[in-house]
VOMAR-630927 format. One record per residue (C-alpha): residue in three letters; x, y, z. Coordinates in steps of 0.2 Angstrom, whole numbers. Layout:
<nodes>
@rest:ALA	px:X	py:Y	pz:Z
...
</nodes>
This chain:
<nodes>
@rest:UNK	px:-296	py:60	pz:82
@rest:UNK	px:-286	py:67	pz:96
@rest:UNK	px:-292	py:77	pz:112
@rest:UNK	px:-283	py:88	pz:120
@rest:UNK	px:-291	py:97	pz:136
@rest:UNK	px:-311	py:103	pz:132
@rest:UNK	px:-306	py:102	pz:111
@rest:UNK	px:-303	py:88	pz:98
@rest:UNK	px:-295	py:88	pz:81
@rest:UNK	px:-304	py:80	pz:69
@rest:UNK	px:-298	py:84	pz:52
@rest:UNK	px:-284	py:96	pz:54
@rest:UNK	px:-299	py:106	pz:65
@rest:UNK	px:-303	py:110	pz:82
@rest:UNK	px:-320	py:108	pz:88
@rest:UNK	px:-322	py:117	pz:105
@rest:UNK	px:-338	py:112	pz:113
@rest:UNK	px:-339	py:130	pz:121
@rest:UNK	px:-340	py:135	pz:100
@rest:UNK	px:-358	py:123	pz:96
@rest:UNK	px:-367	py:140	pz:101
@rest:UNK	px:-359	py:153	pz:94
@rest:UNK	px:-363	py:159	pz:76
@rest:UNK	px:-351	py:156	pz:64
@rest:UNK	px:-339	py:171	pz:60
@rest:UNK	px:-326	py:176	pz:47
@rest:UNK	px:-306	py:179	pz:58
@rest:UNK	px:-289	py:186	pz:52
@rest:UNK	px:-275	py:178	pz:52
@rest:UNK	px:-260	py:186	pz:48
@rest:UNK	px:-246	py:176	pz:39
@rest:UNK	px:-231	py:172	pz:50
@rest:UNK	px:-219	py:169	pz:32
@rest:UNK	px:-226	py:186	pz:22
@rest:UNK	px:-234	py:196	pz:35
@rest:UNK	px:-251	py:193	pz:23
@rest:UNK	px:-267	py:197	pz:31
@rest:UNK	px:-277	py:181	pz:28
@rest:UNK	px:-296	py:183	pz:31
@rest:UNK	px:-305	py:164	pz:35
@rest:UNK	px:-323	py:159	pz:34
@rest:UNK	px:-325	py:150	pz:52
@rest:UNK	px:-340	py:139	pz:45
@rest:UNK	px:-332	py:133	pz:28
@rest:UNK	px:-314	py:135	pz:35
@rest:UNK	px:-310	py:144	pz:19
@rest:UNK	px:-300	py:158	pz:14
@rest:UNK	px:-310	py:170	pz:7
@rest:UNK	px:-299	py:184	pz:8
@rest:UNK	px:-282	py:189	pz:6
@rest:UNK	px:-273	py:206	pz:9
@rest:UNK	px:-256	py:206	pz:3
@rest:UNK	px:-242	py:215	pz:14
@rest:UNK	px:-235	py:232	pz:10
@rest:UNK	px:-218	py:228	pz:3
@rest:UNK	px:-203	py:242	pz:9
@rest:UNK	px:-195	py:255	pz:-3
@rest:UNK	px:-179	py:245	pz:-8
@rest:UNK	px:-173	py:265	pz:-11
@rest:UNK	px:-175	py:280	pz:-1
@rest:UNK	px:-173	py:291	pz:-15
@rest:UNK	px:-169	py:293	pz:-33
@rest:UNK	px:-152	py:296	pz:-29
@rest:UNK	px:-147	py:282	pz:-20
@rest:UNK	px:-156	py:272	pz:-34
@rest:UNK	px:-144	py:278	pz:-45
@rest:UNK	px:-128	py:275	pz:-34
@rest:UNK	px:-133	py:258	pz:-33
@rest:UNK	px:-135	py:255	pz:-51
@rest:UNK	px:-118	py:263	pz:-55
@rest:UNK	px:-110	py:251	pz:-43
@rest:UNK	px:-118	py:237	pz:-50
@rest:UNK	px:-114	py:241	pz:-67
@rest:UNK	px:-96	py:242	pz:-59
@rest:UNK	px:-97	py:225	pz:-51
@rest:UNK	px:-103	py:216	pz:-68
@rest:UNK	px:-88	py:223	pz:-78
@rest:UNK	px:-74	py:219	pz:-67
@rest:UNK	px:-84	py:200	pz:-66
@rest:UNK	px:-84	py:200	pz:-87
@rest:UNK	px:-65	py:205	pz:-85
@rest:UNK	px:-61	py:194	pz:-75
@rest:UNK	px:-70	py:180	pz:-85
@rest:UNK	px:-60	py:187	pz:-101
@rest:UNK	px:-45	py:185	pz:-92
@rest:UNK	px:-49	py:168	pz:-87
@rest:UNK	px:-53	py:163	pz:-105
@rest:UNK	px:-38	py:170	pz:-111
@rest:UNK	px:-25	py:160	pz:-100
@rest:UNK	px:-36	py:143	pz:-103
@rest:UNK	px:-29	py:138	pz:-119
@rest:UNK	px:-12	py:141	pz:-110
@rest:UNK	px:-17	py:129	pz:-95
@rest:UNK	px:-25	py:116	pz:-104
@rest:UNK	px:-9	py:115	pz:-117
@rest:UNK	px:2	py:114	pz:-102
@rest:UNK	px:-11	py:99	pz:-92
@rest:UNK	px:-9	py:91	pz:-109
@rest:UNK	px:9	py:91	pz:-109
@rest:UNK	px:12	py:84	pz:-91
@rest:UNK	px:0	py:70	pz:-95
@rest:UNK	px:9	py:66	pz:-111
@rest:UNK	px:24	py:64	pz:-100
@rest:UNK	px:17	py:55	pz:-88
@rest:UNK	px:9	py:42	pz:-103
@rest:UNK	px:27	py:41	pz:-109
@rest:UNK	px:35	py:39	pz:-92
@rest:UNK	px:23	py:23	pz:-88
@rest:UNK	px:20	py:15	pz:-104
@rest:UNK	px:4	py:1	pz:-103
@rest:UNK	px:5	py:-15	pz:-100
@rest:UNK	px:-6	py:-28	pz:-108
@rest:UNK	px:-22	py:-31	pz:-96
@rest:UNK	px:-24	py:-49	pz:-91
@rest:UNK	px:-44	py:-51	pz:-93
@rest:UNK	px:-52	py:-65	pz:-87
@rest:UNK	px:-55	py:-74	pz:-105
@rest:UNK	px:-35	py:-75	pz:-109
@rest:UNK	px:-36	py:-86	pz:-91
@rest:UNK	px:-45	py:-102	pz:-99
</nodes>
């Protein structure tokens, strides 16, 4: 329990000693995240009411709407070109990784590992 000036949290809850009186009300509380209006019974401490927030036209009008979805569609074929491109020239770049490490294997043949059992 904590005290801080003329309250004390017990709980999570504040019990003010200028609140014994007073008879128990419902209060808002608006959301600080969503901007929700949030309606709380005082004596129960529970929410017994909730007002979701208006949410914004993403659009202004039908036209910009359609703008927008013309530039997406756009965006997402020059992304799926690209992609086909980049498919194209991966066999070419794997077969050309392949290669250098074939030289490279060639270059520094192996050499019998000395284990631990071949010691004894």
């Amino acid at each position: 329990m904590l005290k801080c000036g003329d309250r004390t949290l017990c709980n999570g809850v504040y019990h003010s000693p200028m609140a014994k009186g007073k008879k128990s009300e419902a209060f808002e509380v608006a959301c600080p995240h969503c901007r929700a209006l949030i309606k709380v019974d005082a004596a129960t401490q529970a929410v017994i009411a909730h007002t979701a927030p208006v949410a914004p036209k993403t659009f202004v009008d039908f036209e910009d709407a359609a703008r927008s979805m013309r530039e997406q569609e756009g965006r997402k074929e020059s992304l799926f070109r690209q992609s086909v491109e980049a498919q194209k020239n991966q066999a070419d770049l794997l077969e050309k990784k392949f290669q250098e490490a074939v030289k490279r294997a060639k270059a520094t043949p192996d050499t019998p590992r000395v284990r631990d059992f071949d010691l004894d």
